[in-house]
C-alpha positions as CSV (number, residue, x, y, z in Angstrom):
1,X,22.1,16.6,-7.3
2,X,19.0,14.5,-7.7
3,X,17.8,13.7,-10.9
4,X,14.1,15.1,-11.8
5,X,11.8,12.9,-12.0
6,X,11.1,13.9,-15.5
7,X,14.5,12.9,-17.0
8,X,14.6,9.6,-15.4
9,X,10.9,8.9,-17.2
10,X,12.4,10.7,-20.3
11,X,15.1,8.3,-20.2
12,X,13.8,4.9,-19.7
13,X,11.0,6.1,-22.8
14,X,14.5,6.5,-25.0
15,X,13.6,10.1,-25.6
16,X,16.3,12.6,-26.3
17,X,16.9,16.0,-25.0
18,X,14.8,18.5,-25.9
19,X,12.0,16.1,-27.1
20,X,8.5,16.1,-25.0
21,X,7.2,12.9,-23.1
22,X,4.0,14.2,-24.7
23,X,5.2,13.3,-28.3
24,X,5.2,9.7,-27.8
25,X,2.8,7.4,-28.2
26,X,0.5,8.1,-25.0
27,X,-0.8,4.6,-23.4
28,X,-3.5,3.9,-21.0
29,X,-1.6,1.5,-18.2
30,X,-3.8,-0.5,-16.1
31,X,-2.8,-0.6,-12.8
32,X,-3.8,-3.6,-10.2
33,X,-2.3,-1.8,-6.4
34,X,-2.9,-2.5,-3.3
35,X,-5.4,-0.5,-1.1
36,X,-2.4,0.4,1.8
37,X,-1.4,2.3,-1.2
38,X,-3.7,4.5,-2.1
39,X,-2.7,7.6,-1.0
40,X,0.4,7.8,-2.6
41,X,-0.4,6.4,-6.0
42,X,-3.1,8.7,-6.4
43,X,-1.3,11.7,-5.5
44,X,2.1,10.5,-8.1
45,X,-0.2,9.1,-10.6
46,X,-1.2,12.7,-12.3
47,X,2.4,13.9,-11.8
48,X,3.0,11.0,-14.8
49,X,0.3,11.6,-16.6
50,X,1.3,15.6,-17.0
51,X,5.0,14.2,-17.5
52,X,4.1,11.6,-20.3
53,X,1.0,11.8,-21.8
54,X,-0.1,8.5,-20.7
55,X,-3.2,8.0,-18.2
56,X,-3.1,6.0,-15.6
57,X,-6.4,3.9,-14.4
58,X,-6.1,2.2,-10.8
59,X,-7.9,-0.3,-9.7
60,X,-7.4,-1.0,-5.7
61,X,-8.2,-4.3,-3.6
62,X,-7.0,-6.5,-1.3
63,X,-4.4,-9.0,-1.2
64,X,-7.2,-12.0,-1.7
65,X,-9.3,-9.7,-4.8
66,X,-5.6,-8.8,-6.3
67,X,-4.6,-12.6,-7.0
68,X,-8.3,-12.8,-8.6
69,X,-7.8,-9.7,-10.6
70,X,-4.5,-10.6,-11.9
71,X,-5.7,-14.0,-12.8
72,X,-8.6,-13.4,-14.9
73,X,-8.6,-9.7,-16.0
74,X,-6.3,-7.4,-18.5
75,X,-3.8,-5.2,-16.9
76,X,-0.2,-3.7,-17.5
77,X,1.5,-3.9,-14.3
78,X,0.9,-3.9,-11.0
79,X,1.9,-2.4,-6.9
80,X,0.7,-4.8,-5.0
81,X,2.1,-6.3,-1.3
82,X,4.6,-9.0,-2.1
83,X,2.3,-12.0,-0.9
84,X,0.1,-11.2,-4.2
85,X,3.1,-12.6,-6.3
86,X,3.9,-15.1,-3.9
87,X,0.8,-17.4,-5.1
88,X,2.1,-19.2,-7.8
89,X,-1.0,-18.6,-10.4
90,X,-0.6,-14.8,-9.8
91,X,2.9,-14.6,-10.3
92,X,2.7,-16.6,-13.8
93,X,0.9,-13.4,-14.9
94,X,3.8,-11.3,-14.5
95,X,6.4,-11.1,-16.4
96,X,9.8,-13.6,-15.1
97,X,12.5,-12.1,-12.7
98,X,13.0,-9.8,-10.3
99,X,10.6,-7.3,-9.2
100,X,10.9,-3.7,-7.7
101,X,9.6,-2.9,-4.1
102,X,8.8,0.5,-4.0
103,X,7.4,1.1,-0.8
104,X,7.6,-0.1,2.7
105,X,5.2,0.4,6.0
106,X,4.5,-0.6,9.6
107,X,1.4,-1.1,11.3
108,X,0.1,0.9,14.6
109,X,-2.9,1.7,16.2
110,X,-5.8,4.7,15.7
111,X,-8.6,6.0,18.1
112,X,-11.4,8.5,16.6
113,X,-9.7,11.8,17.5
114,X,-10.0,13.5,20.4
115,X,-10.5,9.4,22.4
116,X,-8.4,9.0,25.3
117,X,-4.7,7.3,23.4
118,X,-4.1,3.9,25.1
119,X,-0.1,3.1,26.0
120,X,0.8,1.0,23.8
121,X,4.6,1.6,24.1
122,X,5.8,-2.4,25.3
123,X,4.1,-5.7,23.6
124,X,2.3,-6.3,27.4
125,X,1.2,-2.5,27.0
126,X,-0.3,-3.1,23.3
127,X,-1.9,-6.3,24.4
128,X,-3.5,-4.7,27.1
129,X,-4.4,-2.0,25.2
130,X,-6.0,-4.6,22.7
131,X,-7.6,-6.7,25.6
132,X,-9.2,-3.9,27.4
133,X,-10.8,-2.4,24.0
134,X,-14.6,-3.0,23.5
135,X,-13.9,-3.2,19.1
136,X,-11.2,-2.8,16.5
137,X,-11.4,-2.8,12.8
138,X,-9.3,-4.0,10.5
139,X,-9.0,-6.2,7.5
140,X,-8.4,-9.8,7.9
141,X,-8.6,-10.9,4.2
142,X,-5.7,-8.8,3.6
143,X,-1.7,-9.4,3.8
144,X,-1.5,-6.4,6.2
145,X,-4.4,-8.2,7.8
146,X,-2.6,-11.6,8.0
147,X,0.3,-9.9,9.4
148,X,-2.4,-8.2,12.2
149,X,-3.5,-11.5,13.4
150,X,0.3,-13.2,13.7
151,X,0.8,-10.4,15.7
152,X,-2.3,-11.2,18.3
153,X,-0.9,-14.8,17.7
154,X,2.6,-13.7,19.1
155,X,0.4,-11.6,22.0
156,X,-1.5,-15.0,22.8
157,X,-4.8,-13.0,22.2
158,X,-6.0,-14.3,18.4
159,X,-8.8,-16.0,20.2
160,X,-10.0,-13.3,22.0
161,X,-9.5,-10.4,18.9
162,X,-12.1,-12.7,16.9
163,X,-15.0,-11.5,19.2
164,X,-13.5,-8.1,19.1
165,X,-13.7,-7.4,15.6
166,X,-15.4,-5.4,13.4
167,X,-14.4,-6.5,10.0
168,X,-13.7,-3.8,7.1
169,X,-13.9,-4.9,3.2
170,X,-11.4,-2.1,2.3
171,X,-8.7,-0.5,3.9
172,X,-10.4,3.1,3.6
173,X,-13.2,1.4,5.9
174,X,-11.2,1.1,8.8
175,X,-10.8,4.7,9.9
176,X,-13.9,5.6,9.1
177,X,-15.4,3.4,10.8
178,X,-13.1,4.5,13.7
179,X,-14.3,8.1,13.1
180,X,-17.9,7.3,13.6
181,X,-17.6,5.4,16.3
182,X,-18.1,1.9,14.8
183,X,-14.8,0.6,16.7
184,X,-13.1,2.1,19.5
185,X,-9.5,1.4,17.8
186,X,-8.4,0.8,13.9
187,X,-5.5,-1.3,14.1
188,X,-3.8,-1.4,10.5
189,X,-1.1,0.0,8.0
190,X,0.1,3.0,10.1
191,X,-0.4,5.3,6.6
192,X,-4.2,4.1,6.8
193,X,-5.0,5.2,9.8
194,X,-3.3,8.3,9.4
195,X,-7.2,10.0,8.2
196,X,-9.2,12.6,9.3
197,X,-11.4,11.8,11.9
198,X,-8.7,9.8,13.8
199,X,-5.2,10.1,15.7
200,X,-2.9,7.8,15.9
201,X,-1.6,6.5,19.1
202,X,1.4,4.9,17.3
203,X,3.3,2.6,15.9
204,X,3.6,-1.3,17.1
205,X,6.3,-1.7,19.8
206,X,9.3,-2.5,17.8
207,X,9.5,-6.1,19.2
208,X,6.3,-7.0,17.3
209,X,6.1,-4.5,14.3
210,X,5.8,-6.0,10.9
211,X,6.2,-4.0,8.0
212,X,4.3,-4.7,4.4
213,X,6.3,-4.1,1.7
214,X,4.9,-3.1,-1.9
215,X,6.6,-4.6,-5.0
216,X,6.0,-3.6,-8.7
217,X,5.9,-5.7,-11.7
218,X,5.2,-6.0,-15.6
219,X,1.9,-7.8,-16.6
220,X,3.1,-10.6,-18.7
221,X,0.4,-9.9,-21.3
222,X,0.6,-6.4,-21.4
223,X,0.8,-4.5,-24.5
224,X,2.2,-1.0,-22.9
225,X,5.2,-2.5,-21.3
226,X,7.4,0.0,-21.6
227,X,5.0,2.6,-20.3
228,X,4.7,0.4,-17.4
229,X,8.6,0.2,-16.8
230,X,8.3,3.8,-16.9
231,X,5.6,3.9,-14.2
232,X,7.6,1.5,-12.4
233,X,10.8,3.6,-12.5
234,X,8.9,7.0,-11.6
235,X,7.7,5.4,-8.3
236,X,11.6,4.8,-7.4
237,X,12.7,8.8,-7.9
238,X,14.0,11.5,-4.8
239,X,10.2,13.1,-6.4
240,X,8.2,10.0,-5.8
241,X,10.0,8.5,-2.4
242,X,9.6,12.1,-1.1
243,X,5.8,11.9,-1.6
244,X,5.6,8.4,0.1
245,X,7.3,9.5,3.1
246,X,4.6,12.8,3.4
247,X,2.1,9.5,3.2
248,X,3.0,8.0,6.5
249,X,5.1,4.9,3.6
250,X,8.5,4.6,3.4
251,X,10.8,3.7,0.2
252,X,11.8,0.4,0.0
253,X,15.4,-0.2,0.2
254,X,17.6,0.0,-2.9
């Protein structure tokens, strides 16, 4: 039987049975997350607010405005891709040792719905596909960007993509700019571009497909650690890994 969410949260807080989350001492948590993200931290956040009584205030960016954040601002803890605490200055702002992943995805390809849905099933098919658009968008100053580009790289097209590109500042940006017609295709986080306004052709051929993977940590400085761990913990439950998967993510591996 899986355990509720709510027990696993009631658990790490040290609260015993019978005793409401809501009695404890209820923290605001700062929260530094990636923008491939999004969709499933907003919809899991208010499910732990209503279980503990703390609130939880997200602030979303890019790999490049992450490192920034967590070098210079307050926060408790952050979700963020797993290149953010690969540079060294943003890492010594976590607390040492391991860190959680909590989410895994891939990366595919979007047309504004109703387009015509290139083949894209082979790496020649994709690079034609690619070749033959008139636009994409995407994110380059991103890690799911960076991964995007060593993919082009690997296609022998990274040139050619430059003069192709429309470039996004969010991740949210990319389908919509897909679903107005800005760009013909929105190549990104297959989750992303799973938006109104667009349908996805698919995912990468599996002999190029990169995946992004999410990792959670404990601010070094923060004063609501054990709130965070909680956080943290909720985002590995059946209840939490369940939403991810309805949000075009995966959950990382044990």
């Amino acid at each position: 039987m899986k355990t509720p969410a709510l027990a696993v949260i009631a658990a790490l807080l040290g609260l015993t049975t019978g005793l409401s989350p809501m009695t404890t001492h209820a923290a605001e948590l700062k929260v530094l997350a990636g923008g491939g993200i999004t969709g499933p931290l907003n919809a899991l956040a208010p499910e732990f607010e209503r279980s503990t009584g703390h609130k939880v205030v997200i602030q979303y960016d890019a790999t490049p405005g992450l490192i920034k954040r967590a070098t210079s601002d307050p926060f408790d803890l952050g979700v963020t891709p797993r290149e953010v605490l690969a540079d060294a200055g943003a890492r010594a702002m976590f607390i040492l040792g391991p860190t959680t992943d909590v989410a895994r995805v891939g990366f595919g390809v979007a047309v504004r719905a109703g387009a015509t849905k290139p083949d894209i099933g082979t790496p020649d098919k994709l690079k034609a596909a690619l070749v033959n658009a008139q636009s994409i968008a995407f994110l380059p100053a991103s890690a799911a960007g960076a991964q995007v580009i060593k993919v082009f790289e690997r296609l022998g097209i990274a040139d050619e993509m430059k003069t192709k590109t429309k470039i996004q500042t969010s991740p949210a940006a990319i389908p919509q700019a897909v679903a107005k017609g800005d760009a013909e295709l929105g190549v990104f986080l297959i989750n992303v571009l799973m938006a109104p306004g667009l349908d996805v052709v698919g995912p990468f051929p599996k002999e190029v497909q990169q995946e992004l993977v999410f990792t959670a940590a404990v601010a070094r400085d923060s004063k609501q650690a054990e709130a965070a761990k909680a956080f943290i913990a909720y985002l590995t439950t059946p209840a939490a890994a369940a939403v991810m998967k309805s949000k075009g993510m995966e959950p990382a591996a044990p």
